[in-house]
DORO-596605 format. One record per residue (C-alpha): x, y, z; residue in one letter; residue number from 1. Coordinates in Angstrom, 1 decimal, decimal comma. Each point is the difference from the previous one (the first is absolute). Example, Ala and Ser with C-alpha at 12.3 -4.5 7.8 and 13.67 -1.06 7.14 Angstrom:
BEGIN
<c1 12,3; c2 -4,5; c3 7,8; resn A; resi 1>
<c1 1,4; c2 3,4; c3 -0,7; resn S; resi 2>
END
This chain:
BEGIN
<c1 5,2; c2 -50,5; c3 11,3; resn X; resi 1>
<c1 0,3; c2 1,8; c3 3,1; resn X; resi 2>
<c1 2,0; c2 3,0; c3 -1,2; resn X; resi 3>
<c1 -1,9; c2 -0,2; c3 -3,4; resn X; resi 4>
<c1 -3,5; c2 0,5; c3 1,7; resn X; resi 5>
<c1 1,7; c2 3,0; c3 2,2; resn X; resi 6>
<c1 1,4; c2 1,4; c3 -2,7; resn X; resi 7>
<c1 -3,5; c2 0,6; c3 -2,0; resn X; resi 8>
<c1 -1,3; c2 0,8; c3 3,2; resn X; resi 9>
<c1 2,1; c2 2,9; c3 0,7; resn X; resi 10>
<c1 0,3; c2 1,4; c3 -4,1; resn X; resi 11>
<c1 -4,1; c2 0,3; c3 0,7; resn X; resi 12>
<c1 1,1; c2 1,9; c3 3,2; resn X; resi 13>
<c1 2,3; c2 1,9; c3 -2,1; resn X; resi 14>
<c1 -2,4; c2 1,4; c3 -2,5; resn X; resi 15>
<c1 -2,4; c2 1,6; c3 1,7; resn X; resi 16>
<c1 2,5; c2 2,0; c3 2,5; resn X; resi 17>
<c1 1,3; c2 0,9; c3 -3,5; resn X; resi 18>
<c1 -2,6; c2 1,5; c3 -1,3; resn X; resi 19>
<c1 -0,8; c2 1,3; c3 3,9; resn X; resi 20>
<c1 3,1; c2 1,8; c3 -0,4; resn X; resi 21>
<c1 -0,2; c2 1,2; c3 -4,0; resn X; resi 22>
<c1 -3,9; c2 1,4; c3 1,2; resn X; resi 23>
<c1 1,5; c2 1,6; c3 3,5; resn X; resi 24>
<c1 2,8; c2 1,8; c3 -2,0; resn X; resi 25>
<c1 -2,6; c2 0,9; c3 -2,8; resn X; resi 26>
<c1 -2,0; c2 2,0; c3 2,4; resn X; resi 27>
<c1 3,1; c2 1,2; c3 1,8; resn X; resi 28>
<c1 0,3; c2 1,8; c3 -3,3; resn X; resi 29>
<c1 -3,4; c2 1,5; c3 -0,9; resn X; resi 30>
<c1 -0,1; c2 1,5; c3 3,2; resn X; resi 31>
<c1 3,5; c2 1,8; c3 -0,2; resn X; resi 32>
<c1 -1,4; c2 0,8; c3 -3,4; resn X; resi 33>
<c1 -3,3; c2 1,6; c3 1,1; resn X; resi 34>
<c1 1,8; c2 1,8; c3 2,7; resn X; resi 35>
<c1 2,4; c2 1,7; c3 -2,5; resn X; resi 36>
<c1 -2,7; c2 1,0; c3 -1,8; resn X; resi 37>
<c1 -1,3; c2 2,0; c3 2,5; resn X; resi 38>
<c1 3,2; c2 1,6; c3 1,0; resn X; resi 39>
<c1 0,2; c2 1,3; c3 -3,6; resn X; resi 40>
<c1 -3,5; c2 1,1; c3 0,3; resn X; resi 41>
<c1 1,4; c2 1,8; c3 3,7; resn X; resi 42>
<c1 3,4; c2 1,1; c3 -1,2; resn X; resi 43>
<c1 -2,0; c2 2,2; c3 -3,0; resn X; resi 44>
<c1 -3,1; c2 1,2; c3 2,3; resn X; resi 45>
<c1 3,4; c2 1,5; c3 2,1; resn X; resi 46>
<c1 2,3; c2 0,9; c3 -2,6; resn X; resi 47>
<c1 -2,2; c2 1,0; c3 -2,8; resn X; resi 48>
<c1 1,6; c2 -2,9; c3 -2,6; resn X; resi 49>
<c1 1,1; c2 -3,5; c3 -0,3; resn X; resi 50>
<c1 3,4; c2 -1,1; c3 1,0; resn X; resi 51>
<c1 2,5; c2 -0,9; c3 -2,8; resn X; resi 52>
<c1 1,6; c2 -3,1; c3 -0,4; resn X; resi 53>
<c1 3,1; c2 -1,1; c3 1,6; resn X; resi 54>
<c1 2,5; c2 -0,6; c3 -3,5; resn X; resi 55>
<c1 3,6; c2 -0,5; c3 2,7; resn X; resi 56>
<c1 -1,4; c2 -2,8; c3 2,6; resn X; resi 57>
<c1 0,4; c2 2,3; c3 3,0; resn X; resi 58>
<c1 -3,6; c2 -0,3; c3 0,7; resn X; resi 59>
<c1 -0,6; c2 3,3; c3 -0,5; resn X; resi 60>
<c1 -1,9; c2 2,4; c3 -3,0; resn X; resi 61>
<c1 2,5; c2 1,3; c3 -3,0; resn X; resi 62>
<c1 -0,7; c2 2,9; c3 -1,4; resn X; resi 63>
<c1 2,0; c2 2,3; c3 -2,5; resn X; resi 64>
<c1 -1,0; c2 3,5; c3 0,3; resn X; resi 65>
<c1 -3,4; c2 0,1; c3 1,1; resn X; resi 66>
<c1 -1,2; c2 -3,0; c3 -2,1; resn X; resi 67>
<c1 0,7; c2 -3,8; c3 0,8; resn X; resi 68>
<c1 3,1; c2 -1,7; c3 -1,8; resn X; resi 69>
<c1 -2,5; c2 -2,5; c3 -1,2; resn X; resi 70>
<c1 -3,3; c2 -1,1; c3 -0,1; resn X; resi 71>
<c1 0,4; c2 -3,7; c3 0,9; resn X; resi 72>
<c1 2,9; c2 -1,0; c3 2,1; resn X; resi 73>
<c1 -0,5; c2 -1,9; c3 3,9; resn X; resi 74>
<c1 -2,1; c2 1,5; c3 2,6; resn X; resi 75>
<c1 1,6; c2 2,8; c3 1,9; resn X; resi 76>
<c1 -1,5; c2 -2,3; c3 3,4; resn X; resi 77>
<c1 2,7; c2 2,1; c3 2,3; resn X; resi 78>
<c1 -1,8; c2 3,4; c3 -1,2; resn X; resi 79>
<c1 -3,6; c2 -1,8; c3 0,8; resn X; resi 80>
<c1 0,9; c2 -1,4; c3 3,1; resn X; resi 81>
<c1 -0,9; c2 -3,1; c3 -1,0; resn X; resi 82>
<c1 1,3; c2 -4,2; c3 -0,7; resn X; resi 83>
<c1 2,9; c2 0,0; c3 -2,0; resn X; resi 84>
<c1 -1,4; c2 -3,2; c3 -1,8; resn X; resi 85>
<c1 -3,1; c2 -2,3; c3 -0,5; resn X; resi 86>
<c1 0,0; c2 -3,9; c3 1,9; resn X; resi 87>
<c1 2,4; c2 -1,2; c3 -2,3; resn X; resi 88>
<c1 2,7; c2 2,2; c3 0,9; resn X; resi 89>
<c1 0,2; c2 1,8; c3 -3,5; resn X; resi 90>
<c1 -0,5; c2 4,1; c3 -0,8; resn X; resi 91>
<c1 -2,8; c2 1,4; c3 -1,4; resn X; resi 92>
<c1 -0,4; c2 1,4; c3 -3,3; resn X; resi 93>
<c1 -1,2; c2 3,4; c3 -0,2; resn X; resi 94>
<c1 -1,7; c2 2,8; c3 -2,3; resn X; resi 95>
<c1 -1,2; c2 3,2; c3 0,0; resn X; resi 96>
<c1 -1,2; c2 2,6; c3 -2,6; resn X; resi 97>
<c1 2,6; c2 2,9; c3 0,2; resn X; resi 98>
<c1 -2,4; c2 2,4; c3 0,1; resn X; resi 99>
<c1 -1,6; c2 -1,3; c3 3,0; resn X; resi 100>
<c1 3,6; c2 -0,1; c3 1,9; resn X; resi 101>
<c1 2,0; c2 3,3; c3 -1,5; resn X; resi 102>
<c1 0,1; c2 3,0; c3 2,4; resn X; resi 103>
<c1 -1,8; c2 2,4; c3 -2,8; resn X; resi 104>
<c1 -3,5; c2 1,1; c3 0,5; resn X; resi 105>
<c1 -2,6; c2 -1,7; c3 -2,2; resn X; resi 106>
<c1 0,4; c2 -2,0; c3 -3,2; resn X; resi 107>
<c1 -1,3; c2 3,1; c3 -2,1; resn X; resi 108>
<c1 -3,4; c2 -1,3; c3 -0,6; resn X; resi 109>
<c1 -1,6; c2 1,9; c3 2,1; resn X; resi 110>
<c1 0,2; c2 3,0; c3 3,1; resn X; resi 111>
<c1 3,1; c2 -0,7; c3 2,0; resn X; resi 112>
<c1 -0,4; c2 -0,2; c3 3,8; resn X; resi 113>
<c1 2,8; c2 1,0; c3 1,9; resn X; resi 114>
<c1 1,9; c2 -3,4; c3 1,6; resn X; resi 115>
<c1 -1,7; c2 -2,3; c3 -2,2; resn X; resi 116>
<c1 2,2; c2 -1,9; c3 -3,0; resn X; resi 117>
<c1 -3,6; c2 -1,5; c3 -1,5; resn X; resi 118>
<c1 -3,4; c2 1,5; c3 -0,2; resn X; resi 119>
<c1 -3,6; c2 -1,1; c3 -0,9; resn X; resi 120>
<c1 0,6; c2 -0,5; c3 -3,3; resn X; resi 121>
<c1 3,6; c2 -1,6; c3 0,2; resn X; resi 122>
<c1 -0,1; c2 -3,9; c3 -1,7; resn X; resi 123>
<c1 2,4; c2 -2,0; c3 0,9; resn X; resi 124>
<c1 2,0; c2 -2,0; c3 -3,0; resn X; resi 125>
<c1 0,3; c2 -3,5; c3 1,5; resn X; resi 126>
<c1 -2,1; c2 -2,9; c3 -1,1; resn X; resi 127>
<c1 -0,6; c2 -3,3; c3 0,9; resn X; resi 128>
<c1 -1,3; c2 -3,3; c3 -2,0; resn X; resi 129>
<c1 -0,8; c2 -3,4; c3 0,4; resn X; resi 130>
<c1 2,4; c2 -2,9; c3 -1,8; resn X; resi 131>
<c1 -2,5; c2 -0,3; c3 -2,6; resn X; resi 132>
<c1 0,4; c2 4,0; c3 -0,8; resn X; resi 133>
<c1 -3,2; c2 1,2; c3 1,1; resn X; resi 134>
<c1 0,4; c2 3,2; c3 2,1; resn X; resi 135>
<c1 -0,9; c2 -0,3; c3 3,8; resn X; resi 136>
<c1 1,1; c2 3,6; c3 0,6; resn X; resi 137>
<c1 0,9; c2 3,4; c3 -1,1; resn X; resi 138>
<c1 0,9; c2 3,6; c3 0,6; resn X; resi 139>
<c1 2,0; c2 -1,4; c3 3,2; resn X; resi 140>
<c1 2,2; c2 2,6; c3 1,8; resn X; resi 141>
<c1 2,1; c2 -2,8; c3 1,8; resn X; resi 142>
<c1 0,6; c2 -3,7; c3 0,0; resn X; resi 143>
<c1 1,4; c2 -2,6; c3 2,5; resn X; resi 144>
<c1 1,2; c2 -3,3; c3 -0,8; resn X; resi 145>
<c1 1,1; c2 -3,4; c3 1,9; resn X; resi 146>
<c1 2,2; c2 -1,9; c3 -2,1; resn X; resi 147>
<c1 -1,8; c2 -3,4; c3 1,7; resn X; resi 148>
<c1 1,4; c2 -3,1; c3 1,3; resn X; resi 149>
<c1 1,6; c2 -1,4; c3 -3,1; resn X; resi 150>
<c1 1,4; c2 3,1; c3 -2,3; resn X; resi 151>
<c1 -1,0; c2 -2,2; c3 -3,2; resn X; resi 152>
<c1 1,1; c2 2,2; c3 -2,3; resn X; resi 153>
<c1 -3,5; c2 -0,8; c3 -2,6; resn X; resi 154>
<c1 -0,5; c2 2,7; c3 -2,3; resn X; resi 155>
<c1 -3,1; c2 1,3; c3 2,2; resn X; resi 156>
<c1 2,7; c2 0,8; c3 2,4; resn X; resi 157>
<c1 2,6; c2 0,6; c3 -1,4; resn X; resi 158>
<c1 -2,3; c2 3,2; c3 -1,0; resn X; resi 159>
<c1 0,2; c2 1,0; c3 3,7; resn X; resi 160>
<c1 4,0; c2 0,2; c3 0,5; resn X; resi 161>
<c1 0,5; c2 1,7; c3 -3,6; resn X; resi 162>
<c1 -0,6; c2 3,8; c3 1,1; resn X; resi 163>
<c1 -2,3; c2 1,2; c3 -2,1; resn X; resi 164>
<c1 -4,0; c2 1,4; c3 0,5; resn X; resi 165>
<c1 -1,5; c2 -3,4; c3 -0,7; resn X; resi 166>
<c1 -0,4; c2 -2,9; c3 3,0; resn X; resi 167>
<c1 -1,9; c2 -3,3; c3 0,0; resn X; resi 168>
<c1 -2,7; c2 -0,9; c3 2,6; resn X; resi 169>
<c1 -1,4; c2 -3,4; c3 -0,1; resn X; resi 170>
<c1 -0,5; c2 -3,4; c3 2,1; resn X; resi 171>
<c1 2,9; c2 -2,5; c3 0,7; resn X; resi 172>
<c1 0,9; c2 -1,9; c3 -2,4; resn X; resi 173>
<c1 2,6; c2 -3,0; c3 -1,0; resn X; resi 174>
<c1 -0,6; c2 -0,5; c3 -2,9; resn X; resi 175>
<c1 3,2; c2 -0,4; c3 -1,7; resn X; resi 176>
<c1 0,7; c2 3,2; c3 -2,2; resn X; resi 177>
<c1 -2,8; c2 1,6; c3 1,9; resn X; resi 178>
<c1 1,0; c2 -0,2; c3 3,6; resn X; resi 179>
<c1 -0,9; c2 3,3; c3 2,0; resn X; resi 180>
<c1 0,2; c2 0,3; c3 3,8; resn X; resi 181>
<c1 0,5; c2 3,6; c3 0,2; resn X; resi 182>
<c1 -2,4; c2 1,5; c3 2,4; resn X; resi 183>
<c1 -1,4; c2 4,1; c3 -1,1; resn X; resi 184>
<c1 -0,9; c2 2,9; c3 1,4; resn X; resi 185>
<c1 -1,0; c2 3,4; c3 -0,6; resn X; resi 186>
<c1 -0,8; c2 3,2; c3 0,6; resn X; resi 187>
<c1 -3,4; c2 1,3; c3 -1,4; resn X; resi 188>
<c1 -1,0; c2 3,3; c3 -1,9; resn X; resi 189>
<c1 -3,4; c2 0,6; c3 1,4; resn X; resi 190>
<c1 0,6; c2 -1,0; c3 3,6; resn X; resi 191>
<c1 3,6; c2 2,2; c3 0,1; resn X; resi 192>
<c1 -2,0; c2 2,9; c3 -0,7; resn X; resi 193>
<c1 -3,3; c2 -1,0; c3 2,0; resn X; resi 194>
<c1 2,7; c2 0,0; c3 3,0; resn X; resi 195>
<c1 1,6; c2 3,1; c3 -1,3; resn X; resi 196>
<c1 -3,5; c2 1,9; c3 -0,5; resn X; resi 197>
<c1 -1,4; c2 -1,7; c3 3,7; resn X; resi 198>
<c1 3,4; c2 1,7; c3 1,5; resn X; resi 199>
<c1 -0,1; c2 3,1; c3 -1,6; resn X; resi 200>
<c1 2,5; c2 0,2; c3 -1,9; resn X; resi 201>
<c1 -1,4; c2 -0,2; c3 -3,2; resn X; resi 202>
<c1 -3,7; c2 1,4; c3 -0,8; resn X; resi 203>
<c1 -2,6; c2 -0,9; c3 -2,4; resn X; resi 204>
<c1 -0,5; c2 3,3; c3 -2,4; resn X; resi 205>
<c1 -2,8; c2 1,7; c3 0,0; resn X; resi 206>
<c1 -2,2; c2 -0,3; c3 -2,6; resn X; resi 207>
<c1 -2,8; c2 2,7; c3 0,3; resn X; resi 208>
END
């Protein structure tokens, strides 16, 4: 009865330090995640584009020519100076508009300015959605994505690992055939170029 009674108690115990441990790692991973946002947001106020992805595992960007190799490979953390992984110990997924990252100036849809792969009127070509479909955003110029605790493999995320433009952003889920615990980030349009203008290195034209 003894070793019954200690036995619930401690599988109580057990639970909560579980879940402790499952939130601890969780926000391990958003902040390493925020912070490589803003080294992408650095690393193309200094070099006038994104990084490319990294396609070999060396940690570092691939490019062929002056363009990347591709547009969604693992991030080049080695080139950003940053963690290597999220709290689980896994990569990162990574994406970028290629015209954002190549070494040419401008995306021709607009005046070029010398040292800068985008400009003002640049739009990135990566999206994100929710699992039901329903699109949570657009236009991105890069993407970064935490494969979560469990690596289900649900549709919803399989949608992250499968290279293309699309990615899935939603709350955790295990719901079987549905399970997501992907965590997402991104780079946004409006506030890379509010940086960019604010640091002079792109300007609004004038329109008198």
């Amino acid at each position: 009865m003894v070793l019954v009674v200690f036995s619930l108690l401690m599988g109580g115990m057990l639970m909560p330090m579980a879940a402790q441990y499952q939130h601890k790692r969780e926000s391990d991973t958003l902040r390493k995640l925020d912070g490589i946002i803003e080294s992408l947001y650095g690393f193309a106020l200094t070099r006038g584009r994104l990084p490319c992805p990294d396609t070999d595992g060396d940690g570092q960007e691939d490019r062929t020519n002056s363009h990347c190799t591709k547009s969604v490979a693992s991030l080049p953390w080695v080139t950003l100076a940053v963690e290597a992984q999220d709290a689980w110990g896994r990569p990162w997924v990574y994406g970028v508009t290629k015209e954002f990252a190549d070494d040419a100036d401008g995306t021709g849809c607009g005046e070029e300015v010398a040292g800068m792969s985008f400009a003002l009127c640049s739009q990135g070509d990566l999206q994100v959605k929710n699992a039901d479909g329903h699109l949570v955003a657009t236009a991105l110029p890069a993407i970064v994505v935490s494969q979560g605790r469990d690596q289900f493999g649900s549709a919803q995320e399989k949608e992250n690992r499968d290279g293309d433009k699309a990615f899935v952003k939603d709350v955790h889920s295990n719901v079987p055939g549905k399970e997501f615990d992907d965590m997402v980030g991104w780079v946004s349009l409006t506030n890379l170029q509010n940086r960019m203008v604010v640091a002079g290195r792109l300007s609004v034209p004038d329109t008198d």
